[in-house]
VOBA-1610 file (N, C-alpha, C; in pm, whole numbers, padded with zeros to 5 digits, always signed):
BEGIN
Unk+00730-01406+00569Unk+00644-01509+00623Unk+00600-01600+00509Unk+00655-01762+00515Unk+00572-01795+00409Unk+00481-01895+00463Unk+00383-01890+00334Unk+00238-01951+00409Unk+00128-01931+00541Unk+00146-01788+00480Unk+00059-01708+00630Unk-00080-01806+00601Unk-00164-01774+00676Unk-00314-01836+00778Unk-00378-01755+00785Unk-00528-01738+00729Unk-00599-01638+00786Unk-00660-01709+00893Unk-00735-01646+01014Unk-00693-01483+01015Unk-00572-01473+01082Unk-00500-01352+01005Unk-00350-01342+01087Unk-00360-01298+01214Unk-00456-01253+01256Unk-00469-01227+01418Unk-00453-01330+01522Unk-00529-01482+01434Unk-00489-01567+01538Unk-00373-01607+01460Unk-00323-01619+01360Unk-00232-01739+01348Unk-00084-01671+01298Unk-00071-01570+01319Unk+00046-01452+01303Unk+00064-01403+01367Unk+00021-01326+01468Unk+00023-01216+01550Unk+00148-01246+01654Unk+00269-01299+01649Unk+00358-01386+01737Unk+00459-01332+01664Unk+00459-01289+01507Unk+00524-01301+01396Unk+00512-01178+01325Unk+00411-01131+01311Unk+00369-01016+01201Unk+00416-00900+01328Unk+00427-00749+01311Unk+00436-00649+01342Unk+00379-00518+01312Unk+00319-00481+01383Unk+00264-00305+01361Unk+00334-00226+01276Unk+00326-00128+01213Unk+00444-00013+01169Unk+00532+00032+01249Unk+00529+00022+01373Unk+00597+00052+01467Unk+00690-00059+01509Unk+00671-00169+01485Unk+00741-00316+01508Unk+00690-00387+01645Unk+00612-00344+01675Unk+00512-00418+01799Unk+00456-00561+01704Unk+00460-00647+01799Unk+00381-00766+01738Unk+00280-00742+01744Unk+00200-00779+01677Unk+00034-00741+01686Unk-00030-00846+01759Unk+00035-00937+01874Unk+00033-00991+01950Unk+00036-00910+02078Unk+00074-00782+02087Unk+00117-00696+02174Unk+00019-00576+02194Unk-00041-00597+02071Unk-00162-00516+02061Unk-00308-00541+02094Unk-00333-00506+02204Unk-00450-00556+02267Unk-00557-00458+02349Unk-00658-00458+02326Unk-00737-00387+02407Unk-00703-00333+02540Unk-00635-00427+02637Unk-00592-00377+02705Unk-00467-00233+02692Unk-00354-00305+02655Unk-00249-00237+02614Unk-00351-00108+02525Unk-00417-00041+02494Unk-00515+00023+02433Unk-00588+00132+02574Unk-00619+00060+02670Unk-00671+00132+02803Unk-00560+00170+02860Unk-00498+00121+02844Unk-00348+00141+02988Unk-00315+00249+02886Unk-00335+00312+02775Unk-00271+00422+02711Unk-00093+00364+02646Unk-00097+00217+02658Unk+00056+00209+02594Unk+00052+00176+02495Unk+00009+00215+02381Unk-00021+00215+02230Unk-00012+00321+02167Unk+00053+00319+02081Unk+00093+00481+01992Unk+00057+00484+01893Unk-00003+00550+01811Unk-00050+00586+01654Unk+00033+00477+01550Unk+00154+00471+01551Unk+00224+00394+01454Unk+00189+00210+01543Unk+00109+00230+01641Unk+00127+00074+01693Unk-00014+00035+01605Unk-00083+00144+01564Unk-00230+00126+01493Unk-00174+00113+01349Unk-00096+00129+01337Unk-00060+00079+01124Unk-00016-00015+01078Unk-00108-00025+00993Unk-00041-00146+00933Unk+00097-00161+00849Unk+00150-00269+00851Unk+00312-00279+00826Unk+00288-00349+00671Unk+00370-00334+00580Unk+00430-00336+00475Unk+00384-00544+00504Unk+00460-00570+00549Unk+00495-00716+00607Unk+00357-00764+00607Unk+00250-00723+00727Unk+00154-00724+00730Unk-00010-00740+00615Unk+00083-00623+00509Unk-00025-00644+00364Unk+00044-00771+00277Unk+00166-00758+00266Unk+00219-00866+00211Unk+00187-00972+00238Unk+00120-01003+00392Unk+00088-01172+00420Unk-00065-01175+00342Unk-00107-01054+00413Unk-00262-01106+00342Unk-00229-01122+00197Unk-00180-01004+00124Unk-00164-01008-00048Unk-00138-01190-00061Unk-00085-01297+00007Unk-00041-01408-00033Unk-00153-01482+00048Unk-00241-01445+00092Unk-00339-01529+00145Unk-00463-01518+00024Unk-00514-01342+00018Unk-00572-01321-00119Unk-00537-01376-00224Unk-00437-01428-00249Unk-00370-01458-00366Unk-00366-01620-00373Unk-00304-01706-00339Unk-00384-01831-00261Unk-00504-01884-00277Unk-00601-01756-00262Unk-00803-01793-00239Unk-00834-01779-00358Unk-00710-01699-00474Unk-00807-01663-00628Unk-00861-01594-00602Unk-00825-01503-00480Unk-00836-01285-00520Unk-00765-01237-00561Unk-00721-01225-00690Unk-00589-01219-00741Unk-00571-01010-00774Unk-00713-00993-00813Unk-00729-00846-00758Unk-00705-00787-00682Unk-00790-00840-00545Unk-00765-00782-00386Unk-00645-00828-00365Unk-00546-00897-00400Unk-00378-00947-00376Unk-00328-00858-00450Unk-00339-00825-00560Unk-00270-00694-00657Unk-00262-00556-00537Unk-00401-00516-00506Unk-00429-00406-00443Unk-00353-00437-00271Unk-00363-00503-00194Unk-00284-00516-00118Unk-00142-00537-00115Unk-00063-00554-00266Unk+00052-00559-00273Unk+00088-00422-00317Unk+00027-00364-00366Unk+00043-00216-00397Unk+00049-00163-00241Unk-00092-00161-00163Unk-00086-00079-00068Unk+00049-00136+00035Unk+00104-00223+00043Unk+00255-00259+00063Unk+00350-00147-00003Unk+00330-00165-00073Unk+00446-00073-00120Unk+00419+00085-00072Unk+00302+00103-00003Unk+00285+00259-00047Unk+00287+00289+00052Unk+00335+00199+00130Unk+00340+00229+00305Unk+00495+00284+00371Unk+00557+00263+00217Unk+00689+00403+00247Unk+00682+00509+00187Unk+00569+00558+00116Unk+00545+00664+00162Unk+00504+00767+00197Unk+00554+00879+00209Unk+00439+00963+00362Unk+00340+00999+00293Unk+00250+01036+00430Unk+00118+01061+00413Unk+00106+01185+00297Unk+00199+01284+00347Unk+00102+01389+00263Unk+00146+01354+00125Unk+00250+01323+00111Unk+00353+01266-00028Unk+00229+01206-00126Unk+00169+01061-00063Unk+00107+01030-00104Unk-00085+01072-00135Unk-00115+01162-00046Unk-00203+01229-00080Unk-00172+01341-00189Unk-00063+01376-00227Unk-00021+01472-00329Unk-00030+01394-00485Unk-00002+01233-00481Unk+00015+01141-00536Unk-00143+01125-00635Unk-00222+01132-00497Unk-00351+01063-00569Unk-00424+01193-00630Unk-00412+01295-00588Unk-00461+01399-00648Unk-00406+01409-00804Unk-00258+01356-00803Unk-00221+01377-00965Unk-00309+01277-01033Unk-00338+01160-00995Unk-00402+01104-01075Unk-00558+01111-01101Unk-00630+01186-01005Unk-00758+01273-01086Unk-00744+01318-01199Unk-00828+01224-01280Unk-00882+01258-01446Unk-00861+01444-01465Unk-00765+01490-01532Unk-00753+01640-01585Unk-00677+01684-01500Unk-00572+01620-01438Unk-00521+01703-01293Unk-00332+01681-01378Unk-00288+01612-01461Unk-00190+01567-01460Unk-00142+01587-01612Unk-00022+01588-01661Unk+00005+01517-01795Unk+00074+01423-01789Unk+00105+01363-01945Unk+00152+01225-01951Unk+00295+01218-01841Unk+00394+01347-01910Unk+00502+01337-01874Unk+00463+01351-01702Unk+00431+01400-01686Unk+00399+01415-01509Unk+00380+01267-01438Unk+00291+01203-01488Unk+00250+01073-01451Unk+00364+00971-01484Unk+00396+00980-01619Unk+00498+00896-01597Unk+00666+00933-01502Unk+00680+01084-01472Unk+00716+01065-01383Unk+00723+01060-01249Unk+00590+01072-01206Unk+00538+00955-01069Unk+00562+00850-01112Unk+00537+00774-01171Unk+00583+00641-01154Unk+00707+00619-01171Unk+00811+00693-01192Unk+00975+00668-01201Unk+01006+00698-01061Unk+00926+00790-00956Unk+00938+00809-00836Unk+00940+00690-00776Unk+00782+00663-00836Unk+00753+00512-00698Unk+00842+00383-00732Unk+00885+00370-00861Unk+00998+00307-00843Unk+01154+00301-00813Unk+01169+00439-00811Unk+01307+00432-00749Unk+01357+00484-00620Unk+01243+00563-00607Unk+01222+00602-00445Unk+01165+00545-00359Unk+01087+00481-00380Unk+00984+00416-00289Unk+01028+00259-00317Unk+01064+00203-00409Unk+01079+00073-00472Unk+00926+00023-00457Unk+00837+00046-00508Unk+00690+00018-00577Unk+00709+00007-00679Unk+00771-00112-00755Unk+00772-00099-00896Unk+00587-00134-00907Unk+00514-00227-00841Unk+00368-00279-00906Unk+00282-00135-00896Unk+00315-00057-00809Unk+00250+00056-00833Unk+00336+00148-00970Unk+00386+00191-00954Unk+00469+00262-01065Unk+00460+00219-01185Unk+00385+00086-01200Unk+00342-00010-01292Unk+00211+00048-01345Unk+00126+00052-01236Unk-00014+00089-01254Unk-00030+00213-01285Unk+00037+00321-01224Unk+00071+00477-01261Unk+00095+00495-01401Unk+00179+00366-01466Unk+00208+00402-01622Unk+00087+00367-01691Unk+00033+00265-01645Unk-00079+00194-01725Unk-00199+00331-01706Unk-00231+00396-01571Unk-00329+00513-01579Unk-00289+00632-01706Unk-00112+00616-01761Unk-00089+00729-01796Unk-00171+00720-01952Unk-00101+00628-01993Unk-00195+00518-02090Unk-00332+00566-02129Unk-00375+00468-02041Unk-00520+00475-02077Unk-00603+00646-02050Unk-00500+00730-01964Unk-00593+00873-01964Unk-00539+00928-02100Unk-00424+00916-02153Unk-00360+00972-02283Unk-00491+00921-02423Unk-00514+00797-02385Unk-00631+00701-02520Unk-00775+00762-02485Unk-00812+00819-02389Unk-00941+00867-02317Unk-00924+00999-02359Unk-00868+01113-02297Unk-00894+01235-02337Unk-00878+01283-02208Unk-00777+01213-02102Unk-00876+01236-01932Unk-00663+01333-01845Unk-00591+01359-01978Unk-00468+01428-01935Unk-00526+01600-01903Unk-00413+01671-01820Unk-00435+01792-01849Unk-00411+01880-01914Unk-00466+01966-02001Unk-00468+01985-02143Unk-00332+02110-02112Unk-00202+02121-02158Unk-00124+02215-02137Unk-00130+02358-02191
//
């Protein structure tokens, strides 16, 4: 999508898609009562963070556009995967080599290089801190 509109609800939703590939035009309160909405019609899509990341990004949130382009990427993959993910990076939970290879994961498995980016930079700065787990 280029040159998304906030809010994408009104000015996307024709265009953008659920995780499930429902337009989020399709997604409606109603469709919500009638019970024809499924868990993946409630997620957000890769596509979806990517428009905002370029709307944030656009306004000179160049932060909240970083962090929404990450959470893009992290939307391949799975839940528990990635809850296994964030636990490594709790301060004392990890070592260098560990961390840096999460981030060789999220980039070649996941293709998150901006995360796998940030994973190296945590490995970094917990290695200069004192914040690895001591082997």
């Amino acid at each position: 999508m280029t040159d998304p509109k906030y809010p994408l609800m009104e000015n996307a939703a024709d265009t953008l898609q659920a995780a499930s590939g429902r337009l989020l035009s399709e997604i409606t309160l109603e469709a919500a009562a009638n019970g024809d909405l499924s868990i993946t019609d409630l997620r957000i899509s890769a596509e979806t963070l990517r428009a905002q990341a370029e709307i944030a990004r656009e306004a000179g949130y160049t932060q909240l556009a970083a962090n929404l382009t990450r959470a893009a990427e992290l939307t391949a993959v799975p839940n528990e995967e990635l809850l296994q993910m964030y636990e490594m990076l709790r301060p004392g939970r990890s070592t260098f080599e560990t961390l840096v290879a999460l981030a060789e994961k999220l980039e070649v498995v996941y293709n998150a290089p901006v995360t796998g980016r940030m994973v190296r930079e945590a490995a970094e700065v917990y290695r200069a801190r004192g914040l690895l787990r001591r082997v």
